[in-house]
C-alpha positions in Angstrom: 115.0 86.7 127.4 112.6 84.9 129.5 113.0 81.5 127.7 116.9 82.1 127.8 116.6 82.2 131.8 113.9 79.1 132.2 116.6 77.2 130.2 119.8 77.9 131.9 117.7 76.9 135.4 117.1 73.4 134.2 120.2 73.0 132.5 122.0 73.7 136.2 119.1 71.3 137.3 119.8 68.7 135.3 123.6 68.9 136.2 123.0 68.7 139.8 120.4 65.0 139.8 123.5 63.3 137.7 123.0 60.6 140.1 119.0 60.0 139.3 117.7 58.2 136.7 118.4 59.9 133.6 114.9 58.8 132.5 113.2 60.5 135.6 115.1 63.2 135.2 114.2 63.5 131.6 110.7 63.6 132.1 110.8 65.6 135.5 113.2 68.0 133.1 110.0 67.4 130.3 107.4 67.7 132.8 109.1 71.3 134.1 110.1 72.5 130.4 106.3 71.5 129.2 104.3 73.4 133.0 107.1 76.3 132.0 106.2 76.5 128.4 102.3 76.3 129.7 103.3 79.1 131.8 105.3 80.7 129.0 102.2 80.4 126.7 100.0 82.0 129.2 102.1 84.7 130.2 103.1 85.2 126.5 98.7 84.5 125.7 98.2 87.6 128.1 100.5 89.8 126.6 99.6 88.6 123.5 95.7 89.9 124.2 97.4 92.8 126.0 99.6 93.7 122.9 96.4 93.2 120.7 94.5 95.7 122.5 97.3 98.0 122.5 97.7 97.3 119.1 94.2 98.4 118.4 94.2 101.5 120.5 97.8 102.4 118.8 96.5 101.9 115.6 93.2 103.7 116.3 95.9 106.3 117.2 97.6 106.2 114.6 94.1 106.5 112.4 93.3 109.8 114.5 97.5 111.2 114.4 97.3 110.1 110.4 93.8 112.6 110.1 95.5 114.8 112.4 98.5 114.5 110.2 96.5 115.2 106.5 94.8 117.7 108.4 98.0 119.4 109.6 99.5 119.4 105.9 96.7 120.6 104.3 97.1 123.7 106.7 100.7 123.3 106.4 100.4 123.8 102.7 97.8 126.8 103.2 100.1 128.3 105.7 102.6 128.3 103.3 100.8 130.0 100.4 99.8 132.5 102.9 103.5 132.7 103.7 104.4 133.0 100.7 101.7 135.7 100.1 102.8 137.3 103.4 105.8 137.3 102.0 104.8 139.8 99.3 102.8 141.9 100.9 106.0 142.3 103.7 107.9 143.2 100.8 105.3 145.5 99.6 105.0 147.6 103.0 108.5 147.1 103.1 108.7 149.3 100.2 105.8 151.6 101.1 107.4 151.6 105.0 110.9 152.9 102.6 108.2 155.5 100.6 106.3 156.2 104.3 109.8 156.9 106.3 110.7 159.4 103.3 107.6 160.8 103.2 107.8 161.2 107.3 111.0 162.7 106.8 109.9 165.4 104.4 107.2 166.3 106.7 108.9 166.3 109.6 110.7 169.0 107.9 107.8 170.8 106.3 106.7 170.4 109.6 109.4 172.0 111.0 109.3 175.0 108.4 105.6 175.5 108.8 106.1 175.7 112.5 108.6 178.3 112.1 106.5 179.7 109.6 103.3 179.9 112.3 105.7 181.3 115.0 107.1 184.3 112.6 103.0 184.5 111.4 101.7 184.3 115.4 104.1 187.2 116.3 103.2 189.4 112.6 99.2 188.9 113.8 99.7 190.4 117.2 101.7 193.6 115.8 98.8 193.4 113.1 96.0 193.0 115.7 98.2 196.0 117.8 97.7 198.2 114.0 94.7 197.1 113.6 93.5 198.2 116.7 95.3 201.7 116.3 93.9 202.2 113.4 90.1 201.2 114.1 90.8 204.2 116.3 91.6 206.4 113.4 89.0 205.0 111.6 86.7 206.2 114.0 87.7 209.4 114.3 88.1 209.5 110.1 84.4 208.7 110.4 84.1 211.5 112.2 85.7 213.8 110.1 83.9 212.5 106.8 81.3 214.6 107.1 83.5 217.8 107.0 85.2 215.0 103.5 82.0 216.1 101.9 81.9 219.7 102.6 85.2 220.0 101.3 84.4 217.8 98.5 81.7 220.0 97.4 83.5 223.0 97.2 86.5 220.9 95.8 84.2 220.5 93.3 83.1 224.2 92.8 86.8 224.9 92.4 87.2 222.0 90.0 84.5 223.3 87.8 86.3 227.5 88.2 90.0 225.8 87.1 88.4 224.0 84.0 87.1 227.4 82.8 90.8 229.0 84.1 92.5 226.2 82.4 90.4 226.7 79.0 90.9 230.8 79.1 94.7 229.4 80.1 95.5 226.8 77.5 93.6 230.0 75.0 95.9 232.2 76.2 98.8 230.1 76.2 98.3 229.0 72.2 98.3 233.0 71.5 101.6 233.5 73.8 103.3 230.4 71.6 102.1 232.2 68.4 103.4 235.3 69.4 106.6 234.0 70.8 107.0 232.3 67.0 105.9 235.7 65.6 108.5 237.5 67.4 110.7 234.2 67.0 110.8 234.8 63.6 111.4 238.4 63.4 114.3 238.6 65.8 116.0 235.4 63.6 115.1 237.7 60.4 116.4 241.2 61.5 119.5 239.4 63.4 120.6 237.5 60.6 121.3 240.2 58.6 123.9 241.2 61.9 124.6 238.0 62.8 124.5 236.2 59.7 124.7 232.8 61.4 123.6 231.0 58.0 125.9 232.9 55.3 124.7 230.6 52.9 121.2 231.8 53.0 122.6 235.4 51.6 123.2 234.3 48.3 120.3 233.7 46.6 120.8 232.3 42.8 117.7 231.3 42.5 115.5 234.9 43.6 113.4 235.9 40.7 114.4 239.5 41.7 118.1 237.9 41.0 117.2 236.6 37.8 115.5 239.4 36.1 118.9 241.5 36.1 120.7 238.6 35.0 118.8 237.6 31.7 118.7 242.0 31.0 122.7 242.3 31.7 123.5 239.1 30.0 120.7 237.9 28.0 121.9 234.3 30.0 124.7 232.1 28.7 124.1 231.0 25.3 126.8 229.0 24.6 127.9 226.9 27.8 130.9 225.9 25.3 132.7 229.5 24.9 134.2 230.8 28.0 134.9 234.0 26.3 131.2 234.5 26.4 131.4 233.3 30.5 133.9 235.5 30.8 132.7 238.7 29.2 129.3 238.1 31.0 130.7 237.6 34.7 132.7 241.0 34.1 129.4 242.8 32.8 127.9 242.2 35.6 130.6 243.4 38.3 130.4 246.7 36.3 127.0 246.9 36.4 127.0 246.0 40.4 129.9 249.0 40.2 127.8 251.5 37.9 124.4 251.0 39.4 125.0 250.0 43.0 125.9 253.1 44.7 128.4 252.9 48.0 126.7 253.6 51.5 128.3 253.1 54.9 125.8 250.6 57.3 123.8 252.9 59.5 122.5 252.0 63.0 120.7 248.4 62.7 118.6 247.3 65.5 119.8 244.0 67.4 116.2 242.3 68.6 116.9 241.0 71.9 116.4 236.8 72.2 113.3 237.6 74.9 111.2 240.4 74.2 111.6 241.7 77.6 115.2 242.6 76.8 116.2 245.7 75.1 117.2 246.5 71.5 120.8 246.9 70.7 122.3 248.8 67.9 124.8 247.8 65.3 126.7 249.9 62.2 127.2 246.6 60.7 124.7 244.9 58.5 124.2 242.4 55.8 121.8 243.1 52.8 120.2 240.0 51.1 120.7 240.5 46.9 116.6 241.8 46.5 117.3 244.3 49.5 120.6 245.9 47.6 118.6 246.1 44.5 115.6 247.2 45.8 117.5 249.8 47.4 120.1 250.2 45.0 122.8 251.1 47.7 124.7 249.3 49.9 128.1 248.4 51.1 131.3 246.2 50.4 129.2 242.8 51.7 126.1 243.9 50.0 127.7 244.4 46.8 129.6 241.0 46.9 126.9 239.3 47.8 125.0 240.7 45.0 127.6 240.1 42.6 127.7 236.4 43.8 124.4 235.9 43.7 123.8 237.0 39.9 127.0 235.0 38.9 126.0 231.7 40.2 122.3 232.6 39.0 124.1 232.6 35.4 126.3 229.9 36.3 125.6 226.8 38.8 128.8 225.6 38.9 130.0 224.9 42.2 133.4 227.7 41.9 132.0 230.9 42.7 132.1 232.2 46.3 132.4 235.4 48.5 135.8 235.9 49.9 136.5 238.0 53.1 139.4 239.5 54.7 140.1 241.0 58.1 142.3 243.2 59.7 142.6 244.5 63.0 140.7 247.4 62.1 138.2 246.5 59.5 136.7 243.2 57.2 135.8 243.6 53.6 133.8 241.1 51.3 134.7 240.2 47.4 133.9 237.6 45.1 136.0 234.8 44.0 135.8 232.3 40.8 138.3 229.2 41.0 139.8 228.6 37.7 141.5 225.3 36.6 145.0 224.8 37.1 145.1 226.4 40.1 143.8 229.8 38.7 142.0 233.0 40.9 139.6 235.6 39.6 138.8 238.1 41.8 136.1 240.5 41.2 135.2 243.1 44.1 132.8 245.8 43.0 133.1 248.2 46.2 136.4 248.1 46.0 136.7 248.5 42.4 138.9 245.8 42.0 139.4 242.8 40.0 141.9 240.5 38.3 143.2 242.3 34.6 145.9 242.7 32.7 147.2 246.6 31.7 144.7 246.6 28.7 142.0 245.8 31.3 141.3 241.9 30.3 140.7 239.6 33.0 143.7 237.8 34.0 144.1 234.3 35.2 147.2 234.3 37.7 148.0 231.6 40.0 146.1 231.3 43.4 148.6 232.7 46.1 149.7 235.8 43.3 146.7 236.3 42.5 145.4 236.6 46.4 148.4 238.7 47.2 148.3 240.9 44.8 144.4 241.8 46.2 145.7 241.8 49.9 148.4 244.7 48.8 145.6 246.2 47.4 143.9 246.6 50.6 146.8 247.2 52.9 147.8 250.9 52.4 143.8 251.0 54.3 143.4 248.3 55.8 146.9 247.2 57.9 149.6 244.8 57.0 147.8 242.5 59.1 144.6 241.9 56.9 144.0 238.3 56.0 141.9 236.0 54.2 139.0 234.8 56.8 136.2 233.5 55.1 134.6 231.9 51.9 131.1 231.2 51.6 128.6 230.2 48.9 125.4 229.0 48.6 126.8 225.6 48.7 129.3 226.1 51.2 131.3 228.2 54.1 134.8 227.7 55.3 136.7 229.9 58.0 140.6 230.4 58.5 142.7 231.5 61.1 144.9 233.0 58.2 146.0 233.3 55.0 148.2 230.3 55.0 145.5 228.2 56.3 143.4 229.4 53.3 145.6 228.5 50.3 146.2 225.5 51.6 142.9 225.1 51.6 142.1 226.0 48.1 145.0 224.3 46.3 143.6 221.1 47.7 140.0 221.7 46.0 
């Protein structure tokens, strides 16, 4: 820039001396460019020198900004593994801030619940502490009654020992009431049944050795279980020997045991003689007989056929004996009445069920009302009730 200037001055110099000597001006013109380059050099020499030493210092500052430089990149490049490992760990408590928060949140309400919990619990321990306090009080006076505890317990004690014995002589005296309450349990179900007769079966009694004996002597038993004509002949020697050896007696008075013992006896003219009774007595009436009768038959005979059959009338019952033939066949044999089912010439006679039944009912009629009807059959095996005759044959032709 400088040299630009210095040149454009002598140019404008040179145009003005046109008139001197163009030699003088040449070397005036030389003269000035050579003291200006001088001048140029020296300025330009002490810039030169100043430039150098600024030249040193900027490149003894660059040496110390280049250390400064390496130094900062080396912590740069620390810094940024740490960064990147702060980054990490920042992600980590991010996560554990996430897990913390929850975790705060749950306690703040298990906090909450317990603090509720503690304020329900605060108020419980002063009405406890308010109890308590009451009953320190009673304990106190308990204390004080503890002494009269031990008195008591003592003769609690005496009294203990004097029930033991009672309940001994007690639980003694309670086994002999049981056995005499059985005793008399028994008794009053033994005389009873023979006026109650709750269990009819129980009367006839094939299988009594007292029942057997007259059997096998009447019958000599049945020989051939093939020939009905011996069955036959057998079942009617025993109805006439029930009829020639059993002799007719009207029930007396029969005590009725009462069901506690405290009660009193009643009296009945109606009774019911078990098979070993009527022959040990060798009387009886129109039951005991038919029972009798029924009881040596199906002692001869097991087969499932031969029952007692009784009728009722508005004034009176009677008992027979009944044997179920095939083809819808009745046999009737009733000792006490000295009846049974035969033809003029005195054979048995097989007639059909509801003639043959009639033809006993009109038998009994003339004494016993128009109204009598079949009731009852029993066996051993069996007992069936009716609320009349129809009821009964329907009954029996369905067997």
């Amino acid at each position: 820039m400088r040299r630009a200037l210095i040149y454009g001055e002598l140019l404008f110099l040179t145009r003005k001396m046109k008139n001197l000597n163009k030699w003088y001006i040449l070397c005036s013109v030389l003269i000035a460019i050579i003291s200006v380059q001088s001048i140029f050099y020296f300025v330009l020499n002490r810039e030169y020198l100043s430039l150098t030493s600024n030249y040193e210092a900027l490149e003894n500052e660059c040496e110390a900004l280049e250390s400064i430089h390496n130094s900062l990149s080396n912590n740069h490049t620390t810094l940024q593994i740490q960064y990147t490992s702060l980054l990490g760990d920042f992600a980590n408590l991010q996560s554990s801030y996430s897990t913390l928060e929850a975790n705060y949140t749950n306690l703040e309400t298990t906090f909450l619940d317990l603090n509720t919990t503690h304020t329900s619990l605060f108020e419980t321990h002063a009405i406890l502490n308010e109890q308590y306090t009451q009953l320190q009080g009673d304990y106190d006076t308990l204390l004080l009654e503890y002494q009269d505890y031990l008195t008591l317990e003592q003769q609690y004690n005496t009294l203990l020992l004097q029930y033991n014995n009672l309940q001994s002589q007690y639980t003694s005296l309670e086994d002999e009431y049981n056995r005499y309450v059985t005793a008399y349990q028994n008794l009053r179900d033994e005389i009873n049944q023979r006026r109650n007769h709750p269990d009819v079966e129980s009367f006839v009694t094939p299988q009594d050795s007292s029942v057997i004996v007259p059997v096998l002597d009447i019958t000599g038993g049945w020989s051939n279980t093939s020939d009905w004509n011996e069955f036959w002949d057998d079942v009617k020697a025993m109805y006439q020997w029930v009829v020639d050896n059993i002799e007719y007696r009207y029930d007396g008075l029969y005590p009725v045991l009462p069901y506690d013992p405290s009660g009193g006896v009643s009296y009945s003219t109606e009774m019911w003689q078990f098979a070993n009774e009527t022959l040990d007595l060798q009387k009886g009436d129109c039951e005991d007989q038919a029972i009798l009768l029924c009881s040596l038959i199906r002692s001869y005979c097991s087969l499932n056929w031969i029952e007692c059959i009784g009728i009722s009338s508005s004034t009176s019952a009677h008992l027979a004996v009944q044997i179920l033939v095939s083809g819808d066949k009745l046999v009737i044999f009733d000792p006490a009445g000295n009846y049974y089912s035969h033809d003029f010439w005195g054979d048995i006679e097989f007639n059909d069920i509801t003639t043959e039944i009639n033809n006993w009912l009109d038998y009994w009629k003339p004494s016993m009302g128009s109204d009598v009807y079949v009731y009852r059959v029993f066996s051993d095996y069996m007992d069936k009730t009716f609320s009349s005759t129809s009821e009964y044959l329907v009954w029996m032709y369905s067997r």
